[in-house]
C-alpha positions in Angstrom: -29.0 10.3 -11.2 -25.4 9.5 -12.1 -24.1 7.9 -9.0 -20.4 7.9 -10.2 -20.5 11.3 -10.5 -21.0 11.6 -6.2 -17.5 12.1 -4.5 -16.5 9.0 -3.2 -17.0 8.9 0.3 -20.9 9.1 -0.6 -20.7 6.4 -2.9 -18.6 4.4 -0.5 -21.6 5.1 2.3 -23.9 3.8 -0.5 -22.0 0.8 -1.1 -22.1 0.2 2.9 -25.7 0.8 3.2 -25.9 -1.6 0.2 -24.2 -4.2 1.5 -26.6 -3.8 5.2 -29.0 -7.0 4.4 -26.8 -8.1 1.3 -26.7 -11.8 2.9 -24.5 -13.7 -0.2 -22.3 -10.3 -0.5 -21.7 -10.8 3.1 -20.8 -14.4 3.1 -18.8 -14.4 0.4 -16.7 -11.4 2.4 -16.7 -13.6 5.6 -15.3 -16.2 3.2 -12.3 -14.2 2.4 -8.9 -14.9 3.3 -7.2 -11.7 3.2 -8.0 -8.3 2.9 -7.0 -8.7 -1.2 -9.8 -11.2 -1.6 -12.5 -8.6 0.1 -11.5 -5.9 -2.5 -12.6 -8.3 -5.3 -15.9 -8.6 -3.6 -16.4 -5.1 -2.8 -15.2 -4.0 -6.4 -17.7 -6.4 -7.8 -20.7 -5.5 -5.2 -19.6 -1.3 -6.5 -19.3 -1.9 -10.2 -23.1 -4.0 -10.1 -24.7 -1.2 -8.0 -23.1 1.4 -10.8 -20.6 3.1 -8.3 -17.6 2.5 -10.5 -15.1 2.7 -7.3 -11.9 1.5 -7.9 -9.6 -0.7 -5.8 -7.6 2.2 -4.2 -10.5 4.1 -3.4 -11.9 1.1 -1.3 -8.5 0.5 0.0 -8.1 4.2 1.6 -11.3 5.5 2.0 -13.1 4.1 5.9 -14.9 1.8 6.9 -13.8 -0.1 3.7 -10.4 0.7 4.3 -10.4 -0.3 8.0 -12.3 -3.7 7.1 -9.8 -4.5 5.2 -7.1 -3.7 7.7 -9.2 -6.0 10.3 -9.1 -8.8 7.8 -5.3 -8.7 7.2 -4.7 -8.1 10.6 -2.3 -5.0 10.3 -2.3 -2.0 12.0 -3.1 1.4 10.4 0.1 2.6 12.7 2.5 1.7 15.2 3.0 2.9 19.3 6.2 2.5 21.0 8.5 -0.6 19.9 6.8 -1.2 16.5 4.8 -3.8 17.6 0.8 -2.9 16.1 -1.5 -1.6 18.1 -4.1 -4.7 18.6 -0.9 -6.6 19.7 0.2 -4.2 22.2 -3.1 -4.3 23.8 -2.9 -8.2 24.3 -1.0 -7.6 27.4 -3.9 -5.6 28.9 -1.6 -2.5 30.1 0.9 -5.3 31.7 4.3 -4.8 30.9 6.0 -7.9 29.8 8.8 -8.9 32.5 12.3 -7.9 31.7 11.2 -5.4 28.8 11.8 -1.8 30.0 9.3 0.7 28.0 10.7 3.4 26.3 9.8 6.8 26.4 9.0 8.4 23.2 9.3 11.9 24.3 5.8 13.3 23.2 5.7 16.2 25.5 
């Protein structure tokens, strides 16, 4: 079976179950500095298992895409005064003193 020739979020799944157990793939991607770094690992873990995914297909397509976001710390999206999500939640819910929140008008 040609596994390039799967649509790409089963050969992404394949690549994840592939890297379940993988101990030096993992460490080398714990190893990584920024989300760039993982990509190189993941491309070369895809193009030795035969998936022949590409760089932007890692980079979009989840849980790839969201590992990298983790690793690079940015958020997928922004709520309320542009600040990213996982920094927003820091504050538990607290609002910081002398910040009013503004409403966004979602309703």
């Amino acid at each position: 079976m040609d596994l390039q020739s799967l649509p790409v979020g089963q050969r992404i799944n394949a690549l994840v179950k592939a890297l379940n157990g993988a101990k030096r793939t993992n460490e080398a991607l714990a190893r990584c500095r920024n989300g760039e770094e993982m990509l190189d690992v993941l491309l070369d873990a895809s193009a030795k298992l035969g998936l022949g995914l590409t760089r932007e297909q890692l980079a979009s397509t989840p849980p790839i895409r969201d590992w990298v976001w983790w690793k690079n710390k940015e958020a997928v999206f922004t709520i309320g005064d542009n600040k990213p999500r996982y920094q927003q939640d820091g504050g538990q819910g607290q609002q910081p003193s002398g910040e009013r929140r503004r409403f966004l008008g979602l309703f």
